[in-house]
KOLNU-904420 format. One line per 4 residues: number of its first residue (from 1); their letters; for each residue x, y, z of N, C-alpha, C, O. Coordinates in Angstrom, 2 decimals. Last residue first. Layout:
NUM	A	X,Y,Z,X,Y,Z,X,Y,Z,X,Y,Z; ...;
This chain:
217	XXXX	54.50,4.44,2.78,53.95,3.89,2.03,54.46,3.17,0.74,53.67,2.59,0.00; 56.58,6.55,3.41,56.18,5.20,4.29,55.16,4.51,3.53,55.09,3.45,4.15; 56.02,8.50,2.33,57.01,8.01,1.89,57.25,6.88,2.60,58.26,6.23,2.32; 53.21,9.49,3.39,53.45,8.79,2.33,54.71,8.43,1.70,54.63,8.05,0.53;
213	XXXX	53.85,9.94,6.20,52.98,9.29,5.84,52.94,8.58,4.15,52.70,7.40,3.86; 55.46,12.30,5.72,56.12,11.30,6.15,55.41,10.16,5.99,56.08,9.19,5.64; 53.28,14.55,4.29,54.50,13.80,3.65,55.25,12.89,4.39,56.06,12.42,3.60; 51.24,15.96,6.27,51.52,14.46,6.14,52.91,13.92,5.37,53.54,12.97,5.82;
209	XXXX	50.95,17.90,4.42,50.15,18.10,6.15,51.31,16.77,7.03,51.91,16.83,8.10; 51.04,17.97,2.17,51.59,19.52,2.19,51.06,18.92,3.91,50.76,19.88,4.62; 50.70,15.46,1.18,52.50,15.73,1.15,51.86,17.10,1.80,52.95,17.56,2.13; 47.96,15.00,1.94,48.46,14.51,2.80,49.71,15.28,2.28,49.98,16.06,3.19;
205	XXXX	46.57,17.24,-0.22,46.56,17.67,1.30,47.38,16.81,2.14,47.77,17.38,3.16; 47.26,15.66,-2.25,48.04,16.89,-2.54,48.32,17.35,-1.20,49.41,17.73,-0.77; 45.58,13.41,-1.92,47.44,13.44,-1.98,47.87,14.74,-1.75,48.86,14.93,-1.05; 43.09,15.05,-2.45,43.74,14.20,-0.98,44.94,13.82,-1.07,45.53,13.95,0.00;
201	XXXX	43.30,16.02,-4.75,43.17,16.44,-3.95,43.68,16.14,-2.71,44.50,16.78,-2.05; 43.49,13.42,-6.39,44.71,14.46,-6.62,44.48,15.42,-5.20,45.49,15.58,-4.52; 40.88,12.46,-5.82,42.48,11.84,-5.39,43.80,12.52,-5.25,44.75,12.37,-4.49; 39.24,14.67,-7.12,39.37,14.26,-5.72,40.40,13.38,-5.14,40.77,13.58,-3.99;
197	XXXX	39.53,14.02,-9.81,40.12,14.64,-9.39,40.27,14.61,-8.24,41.45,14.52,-7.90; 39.00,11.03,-10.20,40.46,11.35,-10.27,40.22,12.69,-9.53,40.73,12.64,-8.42; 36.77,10.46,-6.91,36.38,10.77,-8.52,38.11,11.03,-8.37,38.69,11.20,-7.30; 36.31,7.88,-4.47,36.53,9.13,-4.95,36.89,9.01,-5.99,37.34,7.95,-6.42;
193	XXXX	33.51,5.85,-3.54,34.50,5.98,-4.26,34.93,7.48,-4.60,34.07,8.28,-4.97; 30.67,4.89,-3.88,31.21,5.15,-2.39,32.99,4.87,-2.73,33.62,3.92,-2.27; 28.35,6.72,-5.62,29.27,5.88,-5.26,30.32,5.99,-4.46,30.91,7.06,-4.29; 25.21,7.29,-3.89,26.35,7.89,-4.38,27.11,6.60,-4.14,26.96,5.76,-3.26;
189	XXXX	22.11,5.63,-5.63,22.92,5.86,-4.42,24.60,6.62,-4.79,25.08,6.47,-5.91; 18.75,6.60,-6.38,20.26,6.58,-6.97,21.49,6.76,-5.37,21.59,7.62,-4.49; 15.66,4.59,-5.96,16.43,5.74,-5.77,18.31,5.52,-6.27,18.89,4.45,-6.44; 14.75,2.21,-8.49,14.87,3.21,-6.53,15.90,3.59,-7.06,16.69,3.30,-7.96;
185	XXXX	11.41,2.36,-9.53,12.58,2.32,-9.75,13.39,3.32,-8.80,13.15,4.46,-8.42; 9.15,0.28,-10.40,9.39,1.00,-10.17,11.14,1.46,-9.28,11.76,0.70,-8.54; 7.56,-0.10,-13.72,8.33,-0.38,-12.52,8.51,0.27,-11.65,7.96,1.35,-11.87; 4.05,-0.34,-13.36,5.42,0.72,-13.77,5.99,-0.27,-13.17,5.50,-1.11,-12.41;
181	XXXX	1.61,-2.52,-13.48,2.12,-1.48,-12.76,3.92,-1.22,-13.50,4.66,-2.06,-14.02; 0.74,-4.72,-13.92,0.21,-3.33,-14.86,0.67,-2.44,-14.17,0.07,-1.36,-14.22; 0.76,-6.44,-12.53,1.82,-6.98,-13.67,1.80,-5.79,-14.30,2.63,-5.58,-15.18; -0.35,-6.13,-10.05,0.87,-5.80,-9.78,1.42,-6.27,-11.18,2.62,-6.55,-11.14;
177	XXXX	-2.79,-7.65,-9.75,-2.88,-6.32,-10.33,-1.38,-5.46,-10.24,-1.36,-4.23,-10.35; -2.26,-11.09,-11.58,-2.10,-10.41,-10.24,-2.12,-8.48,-10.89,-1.69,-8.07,-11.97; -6.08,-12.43,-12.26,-4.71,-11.29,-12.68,-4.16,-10.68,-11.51,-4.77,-10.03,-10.66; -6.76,-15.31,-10.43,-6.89,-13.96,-10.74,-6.13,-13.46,-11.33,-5.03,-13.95,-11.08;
173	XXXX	-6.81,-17.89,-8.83,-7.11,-17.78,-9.91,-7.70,-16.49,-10.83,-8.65,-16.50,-11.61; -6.37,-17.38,-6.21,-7.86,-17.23,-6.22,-7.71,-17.28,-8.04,-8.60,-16.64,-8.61; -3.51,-18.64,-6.38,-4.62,-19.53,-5.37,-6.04,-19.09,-6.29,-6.71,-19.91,-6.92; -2.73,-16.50,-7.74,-2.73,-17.44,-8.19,-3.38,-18.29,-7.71,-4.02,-18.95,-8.52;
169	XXXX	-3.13,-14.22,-5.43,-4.23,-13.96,-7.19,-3.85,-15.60,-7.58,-4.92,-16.18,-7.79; -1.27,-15.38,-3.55,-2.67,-14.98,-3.33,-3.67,-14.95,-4.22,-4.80,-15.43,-4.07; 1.46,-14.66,-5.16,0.76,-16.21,-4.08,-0.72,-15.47,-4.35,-1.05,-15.07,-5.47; 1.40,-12.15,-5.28,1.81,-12.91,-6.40,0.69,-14.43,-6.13,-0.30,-14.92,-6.67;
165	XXXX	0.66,-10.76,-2.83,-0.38,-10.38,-3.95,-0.12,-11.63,-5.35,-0.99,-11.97,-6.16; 3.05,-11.09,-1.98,1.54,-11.79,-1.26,0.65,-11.48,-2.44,-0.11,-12.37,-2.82; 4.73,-10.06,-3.88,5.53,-11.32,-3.40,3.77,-11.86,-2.91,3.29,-12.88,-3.41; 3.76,-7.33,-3.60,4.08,-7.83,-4.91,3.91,-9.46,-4.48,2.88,-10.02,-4.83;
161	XXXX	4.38,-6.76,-0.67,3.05,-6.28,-1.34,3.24,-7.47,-2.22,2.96,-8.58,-1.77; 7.57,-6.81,-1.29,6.74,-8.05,-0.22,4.85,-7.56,-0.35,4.12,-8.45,0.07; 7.60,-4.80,-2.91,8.46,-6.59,-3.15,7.65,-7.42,-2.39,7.14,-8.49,-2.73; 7.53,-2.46,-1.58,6.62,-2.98,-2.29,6.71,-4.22,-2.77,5.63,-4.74,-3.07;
157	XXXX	9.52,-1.97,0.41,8.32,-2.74,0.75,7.20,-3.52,-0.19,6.44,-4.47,0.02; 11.30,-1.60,-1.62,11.45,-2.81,-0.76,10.80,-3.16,-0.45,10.66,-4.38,-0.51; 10.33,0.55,-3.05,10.61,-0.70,-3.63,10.58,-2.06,-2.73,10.06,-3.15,-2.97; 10.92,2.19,-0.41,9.39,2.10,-0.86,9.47,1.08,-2.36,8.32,0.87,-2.77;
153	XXXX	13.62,2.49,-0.47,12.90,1.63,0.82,11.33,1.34,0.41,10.66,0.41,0.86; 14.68,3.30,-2.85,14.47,1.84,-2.33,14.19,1.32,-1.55,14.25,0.10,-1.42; 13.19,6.13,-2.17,12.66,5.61,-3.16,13.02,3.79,-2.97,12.09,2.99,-2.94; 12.73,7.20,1.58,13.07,6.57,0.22,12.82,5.97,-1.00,12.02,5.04,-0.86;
149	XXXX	10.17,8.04,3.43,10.97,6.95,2.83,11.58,7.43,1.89,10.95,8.22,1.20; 10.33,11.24,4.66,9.77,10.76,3.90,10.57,9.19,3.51,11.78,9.33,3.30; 11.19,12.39,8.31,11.67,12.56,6.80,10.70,11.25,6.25,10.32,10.39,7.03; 11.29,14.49,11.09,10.68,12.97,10.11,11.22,13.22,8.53,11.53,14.25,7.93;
145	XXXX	14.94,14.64,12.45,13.44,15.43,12.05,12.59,14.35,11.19,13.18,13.42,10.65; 17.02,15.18,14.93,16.22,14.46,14.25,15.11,14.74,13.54,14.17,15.15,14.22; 18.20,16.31,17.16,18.11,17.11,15.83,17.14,15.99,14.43,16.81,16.29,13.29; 18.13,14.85,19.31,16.81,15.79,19.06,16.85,16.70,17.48,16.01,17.39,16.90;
141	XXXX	18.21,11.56,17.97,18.31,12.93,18.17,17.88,14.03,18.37,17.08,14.41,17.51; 16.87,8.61,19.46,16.92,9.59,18.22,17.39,10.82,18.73,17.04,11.18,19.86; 16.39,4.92,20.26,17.20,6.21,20.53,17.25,7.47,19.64,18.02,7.16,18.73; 13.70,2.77,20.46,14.56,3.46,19.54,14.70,5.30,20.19,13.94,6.25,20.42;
137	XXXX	12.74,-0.65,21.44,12.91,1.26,21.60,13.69,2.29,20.48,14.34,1.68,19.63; 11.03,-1.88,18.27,11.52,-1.90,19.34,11.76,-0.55,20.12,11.23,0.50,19.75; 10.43,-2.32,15.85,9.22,-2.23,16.40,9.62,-1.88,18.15,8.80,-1.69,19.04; 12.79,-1.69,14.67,11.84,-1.15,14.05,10.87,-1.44,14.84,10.00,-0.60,14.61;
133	XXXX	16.02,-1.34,17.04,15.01,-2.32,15.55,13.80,-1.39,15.13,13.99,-0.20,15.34; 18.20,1.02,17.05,17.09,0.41,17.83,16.50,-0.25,16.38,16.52,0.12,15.21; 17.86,4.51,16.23,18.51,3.15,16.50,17.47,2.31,17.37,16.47,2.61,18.03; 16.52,6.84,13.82,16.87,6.39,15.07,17.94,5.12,15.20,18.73,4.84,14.30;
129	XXXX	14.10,9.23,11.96,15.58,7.96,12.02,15.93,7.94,13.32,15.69,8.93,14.02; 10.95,9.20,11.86,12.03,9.72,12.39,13.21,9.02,12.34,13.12,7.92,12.88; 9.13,9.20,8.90,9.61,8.47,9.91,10.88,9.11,10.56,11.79,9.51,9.83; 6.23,9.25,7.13,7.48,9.80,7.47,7.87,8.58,8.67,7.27,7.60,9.11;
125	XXXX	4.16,8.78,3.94,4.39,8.37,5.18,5.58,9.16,5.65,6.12,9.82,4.76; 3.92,8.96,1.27,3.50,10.31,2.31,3.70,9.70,3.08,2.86,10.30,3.74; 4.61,6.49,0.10,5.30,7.47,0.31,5.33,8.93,1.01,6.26,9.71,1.24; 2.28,5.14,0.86,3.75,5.16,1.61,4.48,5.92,1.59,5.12,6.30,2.57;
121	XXXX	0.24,6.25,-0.98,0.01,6.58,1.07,1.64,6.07,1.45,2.19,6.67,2.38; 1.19,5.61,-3.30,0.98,7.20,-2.81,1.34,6.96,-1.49,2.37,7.30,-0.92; 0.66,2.73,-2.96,1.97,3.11,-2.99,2.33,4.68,-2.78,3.38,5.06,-2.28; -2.03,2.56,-2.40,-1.00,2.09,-1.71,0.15,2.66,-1.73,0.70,3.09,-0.71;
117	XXXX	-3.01,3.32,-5.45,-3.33,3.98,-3.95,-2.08,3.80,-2.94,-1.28,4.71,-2.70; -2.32,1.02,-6.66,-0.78,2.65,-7.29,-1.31,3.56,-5.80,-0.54,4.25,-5.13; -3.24,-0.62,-5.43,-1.73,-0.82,-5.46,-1.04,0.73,-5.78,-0.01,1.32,-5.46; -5.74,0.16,-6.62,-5.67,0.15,-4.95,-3.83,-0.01,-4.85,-3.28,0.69,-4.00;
113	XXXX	-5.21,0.06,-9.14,-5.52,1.52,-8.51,-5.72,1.37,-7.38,-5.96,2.41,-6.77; -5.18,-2.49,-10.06,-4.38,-1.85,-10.36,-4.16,-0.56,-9.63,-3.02,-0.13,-9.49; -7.84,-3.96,-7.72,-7.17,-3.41,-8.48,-6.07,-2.55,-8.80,-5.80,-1.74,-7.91; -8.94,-6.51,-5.70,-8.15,-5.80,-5.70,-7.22,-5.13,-6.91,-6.10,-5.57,-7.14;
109	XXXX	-10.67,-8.76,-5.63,-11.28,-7.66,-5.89,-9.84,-6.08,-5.87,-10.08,-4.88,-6.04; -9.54,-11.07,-4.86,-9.93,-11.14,-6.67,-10.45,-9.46,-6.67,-10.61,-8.94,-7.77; -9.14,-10.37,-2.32,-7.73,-10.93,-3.07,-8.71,-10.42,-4.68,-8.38,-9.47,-5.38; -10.87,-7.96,-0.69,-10.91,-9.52,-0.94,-9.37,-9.60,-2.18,-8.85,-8.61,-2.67;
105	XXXX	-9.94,-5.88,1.48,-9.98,-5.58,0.27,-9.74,-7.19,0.14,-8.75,-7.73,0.64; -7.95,-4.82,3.37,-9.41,-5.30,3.73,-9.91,-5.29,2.85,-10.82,-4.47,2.98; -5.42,-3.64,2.62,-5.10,-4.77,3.33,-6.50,-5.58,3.62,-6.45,-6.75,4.01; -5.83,-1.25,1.60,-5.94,-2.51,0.80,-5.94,-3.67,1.78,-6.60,-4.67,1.49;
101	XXXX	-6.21,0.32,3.25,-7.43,0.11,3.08,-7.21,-1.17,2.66,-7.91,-2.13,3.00; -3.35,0.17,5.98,-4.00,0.54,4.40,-4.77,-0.16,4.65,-4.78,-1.02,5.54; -1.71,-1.10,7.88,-2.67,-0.17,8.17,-3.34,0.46,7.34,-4.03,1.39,7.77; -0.55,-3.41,6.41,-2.21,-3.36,7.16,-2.60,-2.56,7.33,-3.82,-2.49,7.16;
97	XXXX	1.56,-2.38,5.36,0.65,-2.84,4.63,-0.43,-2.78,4.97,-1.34,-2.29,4.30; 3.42,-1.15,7.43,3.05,-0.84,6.07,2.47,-1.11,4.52,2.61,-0.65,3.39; 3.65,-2.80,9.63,3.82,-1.69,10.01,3.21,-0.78,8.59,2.55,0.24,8.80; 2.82,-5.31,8.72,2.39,-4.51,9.98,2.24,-3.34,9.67,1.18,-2.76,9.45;
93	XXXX	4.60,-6.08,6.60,3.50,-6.37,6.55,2.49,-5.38,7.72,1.47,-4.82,7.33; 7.09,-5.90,7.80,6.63,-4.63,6.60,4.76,-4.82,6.61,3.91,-3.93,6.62; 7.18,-7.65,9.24,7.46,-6.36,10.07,6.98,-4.90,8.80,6.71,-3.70,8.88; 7.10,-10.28,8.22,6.00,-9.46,9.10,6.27,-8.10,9.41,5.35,-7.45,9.91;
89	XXXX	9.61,-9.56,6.70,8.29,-9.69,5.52,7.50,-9.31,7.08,7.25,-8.11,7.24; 11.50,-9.92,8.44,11.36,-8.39,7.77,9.67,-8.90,6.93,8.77,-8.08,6.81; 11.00,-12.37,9.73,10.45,-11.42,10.22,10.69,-9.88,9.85,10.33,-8.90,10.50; 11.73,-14.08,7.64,10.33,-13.77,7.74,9.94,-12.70,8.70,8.84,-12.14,8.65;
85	XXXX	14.67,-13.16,7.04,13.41,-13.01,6.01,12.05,-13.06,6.38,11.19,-12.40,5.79; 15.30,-14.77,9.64,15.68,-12.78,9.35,14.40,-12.45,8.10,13.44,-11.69,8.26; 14.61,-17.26,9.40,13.87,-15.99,10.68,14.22,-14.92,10.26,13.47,-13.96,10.46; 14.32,-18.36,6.32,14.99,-17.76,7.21,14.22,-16.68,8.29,13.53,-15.69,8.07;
81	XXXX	10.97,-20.65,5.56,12.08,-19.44,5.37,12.96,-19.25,6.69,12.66,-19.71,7.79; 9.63,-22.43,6.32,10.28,-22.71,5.13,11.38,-21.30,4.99,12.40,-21.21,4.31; 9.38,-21.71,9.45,10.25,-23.16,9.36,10.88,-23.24,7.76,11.98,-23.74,7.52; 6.40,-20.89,7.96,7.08,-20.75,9.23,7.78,-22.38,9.21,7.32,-23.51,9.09;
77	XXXX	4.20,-20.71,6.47,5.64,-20.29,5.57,6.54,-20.59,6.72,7.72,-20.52,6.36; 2.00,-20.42,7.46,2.06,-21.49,6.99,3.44,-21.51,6.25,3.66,-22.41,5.44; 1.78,-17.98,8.57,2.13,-18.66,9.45,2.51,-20.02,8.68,3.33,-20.75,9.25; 1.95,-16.27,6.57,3.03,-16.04,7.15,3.31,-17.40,8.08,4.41,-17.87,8.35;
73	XXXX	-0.58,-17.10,5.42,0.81,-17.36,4.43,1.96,-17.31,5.29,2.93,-18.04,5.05; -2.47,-16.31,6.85,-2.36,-17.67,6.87,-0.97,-17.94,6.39,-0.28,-18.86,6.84; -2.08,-13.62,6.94,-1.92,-14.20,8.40,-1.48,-15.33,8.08,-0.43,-15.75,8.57; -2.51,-13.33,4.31,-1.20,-12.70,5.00,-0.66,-13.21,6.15,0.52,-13.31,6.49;
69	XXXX	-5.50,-13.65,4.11,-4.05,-14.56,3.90,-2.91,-14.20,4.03,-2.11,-15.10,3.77; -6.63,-11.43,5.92,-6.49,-12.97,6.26,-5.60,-13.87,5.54,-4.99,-14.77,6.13; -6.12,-9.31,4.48,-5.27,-9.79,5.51,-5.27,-11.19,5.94,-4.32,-11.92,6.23; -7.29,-10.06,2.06,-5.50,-9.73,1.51,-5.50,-9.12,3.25,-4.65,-8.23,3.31;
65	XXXX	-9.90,-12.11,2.43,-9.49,-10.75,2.23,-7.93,-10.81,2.24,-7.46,-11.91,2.51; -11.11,-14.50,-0.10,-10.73,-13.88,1.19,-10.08,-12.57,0.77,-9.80,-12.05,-0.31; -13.61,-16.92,-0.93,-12.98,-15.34,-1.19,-12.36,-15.36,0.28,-12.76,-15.87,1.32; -14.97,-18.89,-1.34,-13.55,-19.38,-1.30,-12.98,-17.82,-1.46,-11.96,-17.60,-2.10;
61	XXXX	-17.87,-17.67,-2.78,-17.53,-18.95,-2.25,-15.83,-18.75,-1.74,-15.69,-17.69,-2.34; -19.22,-15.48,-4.05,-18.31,-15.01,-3.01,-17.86,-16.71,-2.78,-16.78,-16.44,-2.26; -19.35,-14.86,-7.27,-19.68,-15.95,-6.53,-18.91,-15.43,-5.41,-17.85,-14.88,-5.72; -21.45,-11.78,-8.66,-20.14,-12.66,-8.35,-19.62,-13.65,-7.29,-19.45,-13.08,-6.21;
57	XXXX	-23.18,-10.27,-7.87,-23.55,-11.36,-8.80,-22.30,-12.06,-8.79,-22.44,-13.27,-8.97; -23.40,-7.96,-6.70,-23.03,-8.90,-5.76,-22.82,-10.65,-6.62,-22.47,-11.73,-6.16; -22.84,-6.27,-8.81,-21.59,-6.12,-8.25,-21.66,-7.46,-7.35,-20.64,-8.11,-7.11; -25.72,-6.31,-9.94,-24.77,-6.90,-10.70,-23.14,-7.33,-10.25,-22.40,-8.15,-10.80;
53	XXXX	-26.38,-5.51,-7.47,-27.13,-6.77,-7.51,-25.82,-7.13,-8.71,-25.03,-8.05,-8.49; -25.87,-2.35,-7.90,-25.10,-3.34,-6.58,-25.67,-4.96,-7.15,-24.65,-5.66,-7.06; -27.28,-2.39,-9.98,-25.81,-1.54,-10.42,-25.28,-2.68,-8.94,-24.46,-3.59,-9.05; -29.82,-2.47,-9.11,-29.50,-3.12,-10.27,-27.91,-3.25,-10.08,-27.42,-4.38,-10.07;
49	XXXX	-29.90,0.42,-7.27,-30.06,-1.70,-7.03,-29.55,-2.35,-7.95,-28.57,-3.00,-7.57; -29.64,2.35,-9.28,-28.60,1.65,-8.47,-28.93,0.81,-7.53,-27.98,0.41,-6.87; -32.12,1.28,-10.90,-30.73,1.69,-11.91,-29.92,1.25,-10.77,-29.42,0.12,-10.82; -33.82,2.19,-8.68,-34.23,0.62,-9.62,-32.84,0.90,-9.90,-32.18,0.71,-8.88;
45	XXXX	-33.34,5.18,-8.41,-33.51,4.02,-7.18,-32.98,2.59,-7.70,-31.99,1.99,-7.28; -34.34,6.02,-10.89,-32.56,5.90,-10.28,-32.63,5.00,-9.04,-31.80,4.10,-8.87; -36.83,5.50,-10.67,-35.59,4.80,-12.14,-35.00,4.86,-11.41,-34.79,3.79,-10.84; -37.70,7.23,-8.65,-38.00,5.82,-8.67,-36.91,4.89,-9.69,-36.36,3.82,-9.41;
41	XXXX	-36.87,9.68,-9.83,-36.20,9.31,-8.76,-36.80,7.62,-8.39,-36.03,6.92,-7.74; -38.68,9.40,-12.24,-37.31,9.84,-12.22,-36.39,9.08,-11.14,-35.52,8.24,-11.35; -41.21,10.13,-10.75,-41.32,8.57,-11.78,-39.70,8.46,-12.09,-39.34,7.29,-12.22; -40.88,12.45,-9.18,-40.55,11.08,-8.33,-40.86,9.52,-9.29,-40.81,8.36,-8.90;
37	XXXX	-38.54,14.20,-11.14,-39.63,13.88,-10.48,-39.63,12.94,-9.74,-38.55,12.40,-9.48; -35.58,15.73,-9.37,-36.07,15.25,-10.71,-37.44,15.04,-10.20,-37.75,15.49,-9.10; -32.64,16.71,-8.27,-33.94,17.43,-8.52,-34.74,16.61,-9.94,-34.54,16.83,-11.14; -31.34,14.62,-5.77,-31.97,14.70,-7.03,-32.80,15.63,-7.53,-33.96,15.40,-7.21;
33	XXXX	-29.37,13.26,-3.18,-30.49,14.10,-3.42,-30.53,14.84,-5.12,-29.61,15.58,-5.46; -27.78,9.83,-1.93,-27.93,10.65,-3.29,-29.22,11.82,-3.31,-30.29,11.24,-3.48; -26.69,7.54,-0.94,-27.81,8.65,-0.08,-27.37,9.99,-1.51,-26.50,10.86,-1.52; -25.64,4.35,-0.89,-25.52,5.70,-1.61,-26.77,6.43,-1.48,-27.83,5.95,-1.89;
29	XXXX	-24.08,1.97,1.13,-25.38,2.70,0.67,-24.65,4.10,-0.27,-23.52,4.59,-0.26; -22.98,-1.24,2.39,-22.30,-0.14,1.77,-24.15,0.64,1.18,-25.14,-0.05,0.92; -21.62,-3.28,4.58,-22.79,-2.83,3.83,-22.02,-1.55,3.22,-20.92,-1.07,3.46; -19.02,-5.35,3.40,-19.07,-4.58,4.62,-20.76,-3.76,3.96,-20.89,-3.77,2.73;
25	XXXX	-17.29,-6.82,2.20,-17.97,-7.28,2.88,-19.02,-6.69,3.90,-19.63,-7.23,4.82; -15.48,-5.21,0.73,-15.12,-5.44,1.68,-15.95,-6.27,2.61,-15.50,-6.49,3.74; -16.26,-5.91,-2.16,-14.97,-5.90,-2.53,-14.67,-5.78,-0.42,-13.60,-6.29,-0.09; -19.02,-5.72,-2.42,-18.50,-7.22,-2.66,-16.89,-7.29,-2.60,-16.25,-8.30,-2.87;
21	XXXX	-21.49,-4.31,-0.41,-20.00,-4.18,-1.19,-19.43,-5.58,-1.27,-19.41,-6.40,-0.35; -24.49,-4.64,0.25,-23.49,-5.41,0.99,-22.09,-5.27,0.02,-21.62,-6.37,-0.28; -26.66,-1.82,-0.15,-26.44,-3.12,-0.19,-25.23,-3.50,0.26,-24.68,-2.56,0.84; -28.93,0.65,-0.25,-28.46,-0.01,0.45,-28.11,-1.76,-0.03,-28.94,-2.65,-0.21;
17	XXXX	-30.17,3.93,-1.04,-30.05,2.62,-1.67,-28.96,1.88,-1.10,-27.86,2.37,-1.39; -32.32,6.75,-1.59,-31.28,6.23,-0.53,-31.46,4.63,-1.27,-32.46,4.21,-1.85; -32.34,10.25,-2.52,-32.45,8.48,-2.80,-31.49,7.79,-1.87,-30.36,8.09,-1.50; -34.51,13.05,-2.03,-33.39,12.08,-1.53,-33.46,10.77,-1.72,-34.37,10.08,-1.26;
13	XXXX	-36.03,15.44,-4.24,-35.92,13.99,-3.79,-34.37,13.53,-2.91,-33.26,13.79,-3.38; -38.05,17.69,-5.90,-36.80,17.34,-4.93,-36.84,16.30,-3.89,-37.56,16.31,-2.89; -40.12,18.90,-7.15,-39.70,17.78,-7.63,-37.64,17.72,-7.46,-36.64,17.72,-8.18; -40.37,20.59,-4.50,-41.04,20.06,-5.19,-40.06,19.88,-6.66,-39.37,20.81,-7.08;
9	XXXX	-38.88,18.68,-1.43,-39.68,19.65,-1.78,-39.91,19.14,-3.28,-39.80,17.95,-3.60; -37.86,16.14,-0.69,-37.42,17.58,0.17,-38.16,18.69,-0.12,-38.21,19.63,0.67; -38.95,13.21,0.06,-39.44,14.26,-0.96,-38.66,15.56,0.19,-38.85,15.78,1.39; -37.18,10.23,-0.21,-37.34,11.23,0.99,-37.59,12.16,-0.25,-36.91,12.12,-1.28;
5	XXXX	-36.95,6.82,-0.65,-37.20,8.14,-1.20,-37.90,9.09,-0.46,-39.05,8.90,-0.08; -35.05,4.49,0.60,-36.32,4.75,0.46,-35.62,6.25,-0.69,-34.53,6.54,-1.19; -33.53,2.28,3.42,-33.79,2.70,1.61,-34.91,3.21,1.46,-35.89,2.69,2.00; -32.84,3.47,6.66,-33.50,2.50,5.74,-32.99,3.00,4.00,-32.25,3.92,3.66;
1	X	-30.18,3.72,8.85,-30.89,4.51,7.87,-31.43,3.57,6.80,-30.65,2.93,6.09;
């Protein structure tokens, strides 16, 4: 579909305006219809060229995208880390980084609002619990049902987001967009301890079931 100005009728216009997005590389257009005149719809034409020409005005030299250094970092990290550490960092990276927009998204072009994006889409994610590794077979119940991550499983992943995004903005000499973000803060685990009264309880049930049990003690 070219650039131009399509008359739909009278002083009804379609604007069409075509250029190359500087944040995926990828062309990008805005097909916009207008009731204005056509000295009107000519401005807005000019206005959003202008608006992309100012977006491409930024030096692309030494840009990359937040997968390609993921690839390079993982492989160039190989031997400096523990196999258990690097292959939870690939395995988050896969399974819950790439398949996001951000992951195609140049390193300097990546904002505060693609990270808080990111972090929505994980948490709408589900997953059935099972056994078995994470990319491997995995055994499940039929009573099994998907359930939503966790609040420290969606910290966890975000550590290794945080951790490439840290490396990555410092290479491209950028704000990492992860310093303007909340903390964020996981989930509450029960303590794995009984409360006084609950002690009193369980003594009370071993002398009235058990009392030989505790005079052996």
């Amino acid at each position: 579909m070219s650039e131009g100005i399509v008359k739909l009728g009278t002083n009804h216009y379609r604007i069409r305006v075509r250029a190359t997005c500087p944040r995926t590389g990828k062309e990008k257009e805005l097909d916009r219809v207008r009731r204005c005149t056509l000295t009107e719809a000519r401005a807005l034409q000019h206005q959003w060229r202008e608006e992309f020409v100012g977006e491409l005005a930024k030096p692309a030299t030494d840009r990359v995208r937040l997968r390609d250094f993921a690839t390079s970092w993982l492989d160039g990290r190989e031997g400096d880390l523990k196999i258990s550490s690097a292959t939870k960092i690939a395995i988050v990276w896969d399974l819950h980084i790439a398949p996001h927009k951000i992951a195609d998204l140049y390193v300097d072009e990546i904002k505060l609002a693609d990270v808080e994006d990111w972090i929505a889409w994980l948490r709408a994610q589900t997953y059935v619990p099972g056994k078995g590794k994470r990319g491997g077979r995995r055994t499940r119940s039929e009573k099994s049902k998907a359930r939503p991550y966790s609040k420290g499983t969606v910290k966890g992943y975000y550590r290794v987001l945080a951790q490439l995004l840290n490396v990555a903005t410092a290479r491209a000499g950028v704000r990492n967009p992860c310093d303007g973000l909340e903390r964020i803060k996981p989930g509450k685990r029960r303590k794995n301890f009984l409360a006084p009264d609950e002690v009193g309880k369980v003594l009370a049930h071993v002398l009235e079931h058990n009392p030989l049990l505790v005079r052996n003690v």
